[in-house]
C-alpha positions, 0 to 999 in steps of 0.5 A, a space after each residue: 500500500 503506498 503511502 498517502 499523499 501528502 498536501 502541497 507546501 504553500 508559502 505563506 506571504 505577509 501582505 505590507 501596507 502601500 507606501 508611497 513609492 510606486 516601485 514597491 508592488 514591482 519589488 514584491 513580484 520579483 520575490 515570488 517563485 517563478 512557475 517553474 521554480 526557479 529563484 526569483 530574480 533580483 530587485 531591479 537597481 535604482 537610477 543612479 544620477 551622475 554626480 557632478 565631478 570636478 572634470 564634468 564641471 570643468 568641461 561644461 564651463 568650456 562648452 559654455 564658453 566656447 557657445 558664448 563666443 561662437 554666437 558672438 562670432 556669428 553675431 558680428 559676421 551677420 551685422 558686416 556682412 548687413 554693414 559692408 559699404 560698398 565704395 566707388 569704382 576708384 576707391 576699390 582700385 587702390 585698395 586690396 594687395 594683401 593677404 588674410 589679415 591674421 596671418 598677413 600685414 595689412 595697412 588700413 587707413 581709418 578715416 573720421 569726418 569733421 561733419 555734426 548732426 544738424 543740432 550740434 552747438 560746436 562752434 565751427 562745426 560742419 553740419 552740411 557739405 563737404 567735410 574733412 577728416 576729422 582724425 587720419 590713422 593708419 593701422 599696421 596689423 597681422 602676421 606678426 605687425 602691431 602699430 599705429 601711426 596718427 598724421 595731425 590733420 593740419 599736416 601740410 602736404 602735396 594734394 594731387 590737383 590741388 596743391 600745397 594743403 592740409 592733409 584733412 582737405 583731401 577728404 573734402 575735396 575728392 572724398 575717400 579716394 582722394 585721401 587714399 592717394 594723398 596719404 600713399 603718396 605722402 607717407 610712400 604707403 600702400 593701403 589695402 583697405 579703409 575704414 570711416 567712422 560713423 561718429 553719430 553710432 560711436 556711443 552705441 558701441 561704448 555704451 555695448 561696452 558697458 563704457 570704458 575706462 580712460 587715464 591720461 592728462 587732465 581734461 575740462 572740456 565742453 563739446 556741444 556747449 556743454 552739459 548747459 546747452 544741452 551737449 556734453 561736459 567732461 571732466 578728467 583728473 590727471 591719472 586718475 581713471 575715468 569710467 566714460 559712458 559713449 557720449 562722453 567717450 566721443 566727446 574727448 575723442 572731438 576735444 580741441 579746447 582743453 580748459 585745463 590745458 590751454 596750450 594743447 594741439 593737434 599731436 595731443 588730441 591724437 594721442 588722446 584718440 590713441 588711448 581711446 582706442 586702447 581703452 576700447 580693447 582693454 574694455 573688450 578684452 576685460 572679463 566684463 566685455 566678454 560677458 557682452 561680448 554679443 553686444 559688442 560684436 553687433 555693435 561694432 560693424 554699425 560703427 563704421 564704413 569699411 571695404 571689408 567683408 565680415 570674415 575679413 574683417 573678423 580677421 583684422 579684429 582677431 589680429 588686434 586682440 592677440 597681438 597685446 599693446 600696440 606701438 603708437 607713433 604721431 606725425 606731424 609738427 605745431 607748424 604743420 610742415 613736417 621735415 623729410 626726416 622726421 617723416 621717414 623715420 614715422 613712417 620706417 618706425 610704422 613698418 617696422 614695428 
């Protein structure tokens, strides 16, 4: 007689109260003996988050930098490409002869007009008709060159077709040009390309700089009748640093008559000018213009006239930026007329360095 069969064994499970997750009923099952007896499986792992590491950190900073400078970039290859000026067929005649600007020198001649809006109170303003340039400088950058050279606007020279006159009055009589050829011909220069500033869109650039900071001599000057009459006063100590917004940045770029110094000239309103334009870089190389850096970058191509596409121009503002502080050379003489000598040795100084 066999013997009797006994009852099948049954786990007994203890139901647990529902908590809060939603995994728990999951967990439960994996418990339960599969049909076939084998083991159950184990508990699903939970998602781990990544954890912030020194390098994971590190490396989305540079993606963040790089992205800020990437639309920067972007930014102001769209506004020259909008900006780029086209000029006459004689003008685009003399310019080129040169290479990329980052790799290859290139001489660029920036011309600023003496020309005022209609409600400008400077007395002996130009506000209509033709107009002379109000600053001369030539830039030597790329392929390892860096300087600057300021010809005073009272410089005497040989104007073709019009004589013994001021370098500035080249610009009024045959426009842009006329003073390519003057400026050639008297500094024995080739230009390969031209920028004219746009003094009325100056400010919006300074002011998309977040202003900027200027040191230098001690300044009192009042451009367009002053705060009184409704124009700009500034005021600068000496060696004291001055944080100036845009209109107060192109007023001391315009200043001819400096209260504190009365004695002033022409070769000191260039140099002046000069350290405008360092400050500007020195601005836009800061920690603070690289946080505007899109700003500056949209700005920037408003701000002048230029032969230059936008890549050719980004190339030129890439050579400024690693190239450090430039060497500044001023021509001219409280007289006007320049010896054959000292011009020479400007413009070799120019070249050379």
């Amino acid at each position: 007689m066999s013997a009797p069969e006994q009852p099948p064994e049954y786990t007994k499970y203890r139901t647990r109260p529902r908590l809060f997750r939603r995994g728990d009923d999951a967990i439960l099952k994996t418990r339960l003996p599969t049909p076939d007896g084998a083991p159950p499986s184990a508990p699903p792992e939970r998602r781990r988050l990544r954890r912030l590491t020194p390098r994971r950190a590190i490396l989305i900073v540079v993606l963040t930098l790089v992205g800020w400078v990437a639309i920067s970039v972007l930014l102001f290859l769209v506004s020259a490409q909008i900006e780029q000026g086209s000029f006459s067929d004689e003008v685009d005649a003399q310019l080129g002869g040169a290479g990329y600007p980052l790799w290859s020198p290139n001489t660029i001649l920036v011309l600023g007009s003496d020309q005022r809006g209609e409600g400008t109170a400077e007395p002996g303003a130009s506000t209509s008709g033709p107009s002379r340039s109000d600053s001369i400088l030539l830039l030597r950058v790329g392929g390892g060159a860096n300087s600057r050279l300021s010809i005073a606007r009272d410089t005497l020279v040989d104007i073709p077709g019009h004589g013994r006159q001021k370098i500035n009055a080249a610009y009024a009589f045959g426009g842009a040009a006329l003073a390519i050829r003057t400026v050639e011909r008297y500094t024995g220069v080739d230009v390969n390309h031209l920028i004219e500033v746009s003094f009325d869109d100056f400010p919006d650039l300074v002011d998309a700089m977040g202003g900027i900071t200027y040191r230098g001599g001690c300044v009192v000057s009042r451009v367009n009748g002053g705060y009184s009459n409704g124009g700009v006063t500034v005021r600068i100590r000496a060696g004291v640093p001055k944080h100036l917004n845009g209109d107060q940045a192109l007023a001391l770029a315009r200043t001819r008559k400096n209260a504190c110094n009365p004695n002033e000239n022409d070769l000191t309103r260039a140099r002046r000018q000069q350290r405008i334009i360092a400050a500007m870089k020195s601005r836009t190389l800061s920690p603070a213009g690289f946080i505007r850096l899109p700003w500056i970058s949209w700005h920037a191509p408003k701000t002048f006239h230029t032969d230059m596409s936008g890549p050719t121009l980004a190339g030129v503002v890439a050579a400024l930026a690693v190239s450090g502080t430039p060497t500044t050379h001023v021509l001219g003489t409280l007289s006007g007329n320049v010896p054959d000598s000292m011009r020479r040795t400007q413009v070799e100084r120019f070249l050379r360095d």
